[in-house]
N, C-alpha and C positions, 0 to 999 in steps of 0.2 A: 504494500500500500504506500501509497505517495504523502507526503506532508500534508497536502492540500486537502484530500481524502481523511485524514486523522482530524484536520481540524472541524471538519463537517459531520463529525461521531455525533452522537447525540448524549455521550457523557462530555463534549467539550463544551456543548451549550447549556449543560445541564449546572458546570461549572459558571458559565458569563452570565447565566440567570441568576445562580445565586448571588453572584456578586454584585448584581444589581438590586435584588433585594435588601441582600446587607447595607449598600450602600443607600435604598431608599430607607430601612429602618434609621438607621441613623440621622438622615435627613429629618426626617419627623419625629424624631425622638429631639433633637435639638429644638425645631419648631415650637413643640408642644411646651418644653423648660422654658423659650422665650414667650409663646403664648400666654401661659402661667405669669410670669414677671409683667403681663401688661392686662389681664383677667384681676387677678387677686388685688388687686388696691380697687379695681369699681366695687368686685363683690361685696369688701369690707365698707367700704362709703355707703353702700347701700343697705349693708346689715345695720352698721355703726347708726345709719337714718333712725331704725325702726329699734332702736333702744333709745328706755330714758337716758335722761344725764348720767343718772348716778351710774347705771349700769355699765358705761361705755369705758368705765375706769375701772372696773373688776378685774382683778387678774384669776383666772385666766379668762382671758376673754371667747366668748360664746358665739360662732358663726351664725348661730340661729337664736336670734333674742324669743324669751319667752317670761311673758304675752312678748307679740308685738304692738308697739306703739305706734299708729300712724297719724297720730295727734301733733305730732314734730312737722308733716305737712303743712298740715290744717295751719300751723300755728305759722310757721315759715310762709306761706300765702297772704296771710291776714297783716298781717306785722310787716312785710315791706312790699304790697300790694304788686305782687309778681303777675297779678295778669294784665294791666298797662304797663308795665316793663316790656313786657315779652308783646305786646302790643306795637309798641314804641320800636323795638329792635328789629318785628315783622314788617314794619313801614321802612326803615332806613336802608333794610338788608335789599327791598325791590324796591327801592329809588335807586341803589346804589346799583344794584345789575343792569337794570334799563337804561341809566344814563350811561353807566361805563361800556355797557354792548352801541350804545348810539355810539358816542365819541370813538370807542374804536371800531367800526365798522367806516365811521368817515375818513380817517386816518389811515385806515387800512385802506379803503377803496382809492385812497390819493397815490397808499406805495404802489398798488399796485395795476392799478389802469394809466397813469400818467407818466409816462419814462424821462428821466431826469436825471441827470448829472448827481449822483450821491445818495440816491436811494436807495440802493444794499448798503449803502454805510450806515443810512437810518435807521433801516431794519436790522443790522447788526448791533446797533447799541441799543437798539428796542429789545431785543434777545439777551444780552449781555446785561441790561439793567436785570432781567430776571435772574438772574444768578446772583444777585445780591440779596444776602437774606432780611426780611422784611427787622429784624432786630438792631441792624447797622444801621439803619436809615431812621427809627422809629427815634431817635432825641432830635436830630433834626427837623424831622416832618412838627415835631411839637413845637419847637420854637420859631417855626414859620408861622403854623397856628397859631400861635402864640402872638405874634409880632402884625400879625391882620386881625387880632382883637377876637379870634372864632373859638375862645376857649369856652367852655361849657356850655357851646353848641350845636344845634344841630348839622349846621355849618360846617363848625368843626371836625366834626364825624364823615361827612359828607364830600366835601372839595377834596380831600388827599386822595379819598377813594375813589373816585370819578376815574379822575387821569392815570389809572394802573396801567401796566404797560401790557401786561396778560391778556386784555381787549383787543388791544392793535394786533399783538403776537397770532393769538389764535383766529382774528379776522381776518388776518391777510391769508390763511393758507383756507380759506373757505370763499373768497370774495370773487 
């Protein structure tokens, strides 16, 4: 028999399968440990919710509070009136898509129907501004805010978000 012929046995694939199981166990067995590390801090938030005060300091502490308390809702609603919050954040979140989908679809329909001298450069640092993470930029964007007087407004939530550059980006490759 030929080499070629040996590797085509069906005990040599019988070997590359298992080594791809092993190697998918392991894959998911990693997954699963970092799953866990980003699982277990909501479940506790969420246990930690539905105990009283006092309980929430018991050692050892209890994944399943008994009773449960869902009076910590109730009381968290009432006490800083979370449903015009969430009201307030549902209006600014769709002004904020709709203007910013308008502004970059205009932006984008300029890069890209009108040929001009430096438009892949524009669209290069339209690209290249997204690589900057939104934390580098966030003292600055404040004290622009700041400096137009738009601090504790709606305003101010409003203008920075407008002109992201994620608009243009993703309008040019659809326009």
């Amino acid at each position: 028999m030929s080499s070629a012929t040996l590797a085509m046995t069906p005990a040599a694939g019988g070997k590359r399968r298992r080594r791809r199981y092993q190697t998918h166990f392991v894959s998911y067995a990693v997954l699963l440990i970092i799953g866990a590390f980003c699982v277990v801090p909501i479940v506790w938030a969420v246990s930690a919710s539905l105990h009283t005060n006092t309980n929430v300091y018991v050692e050892p502490f209890s994944w399943v509070p008994h009773p449960a308390h869902f009076g910590n809702y109730v009381n968290g609603w009432e006490q800083t009136d979370f449903g015009a919050a969430m009201l307030r954040s549902f209006g600014i979140a769709l002004f904020l898509a709709v203007a910013s989908v308008a502004f970059g679809l205009m932006a984008a329909y300029g890069l890209t129907k009108f040929h001009f001298r430096g438009r892949k450069v524009i669209f290069a640092a339209t690209v290249a501004v997204l690589l900057v993470p939104f934390p580098s930029i966030m003292v600055p964007v404040f004290i622009m805010t700041r400096e137009l007087g738009l601090v504790n407004s709606y305003a101010g939530v409003i203008v920075p978000g407008i002109f992201s550059q994620i608009g243009r980006a993703s309008c040019r490759e659809r326009v």
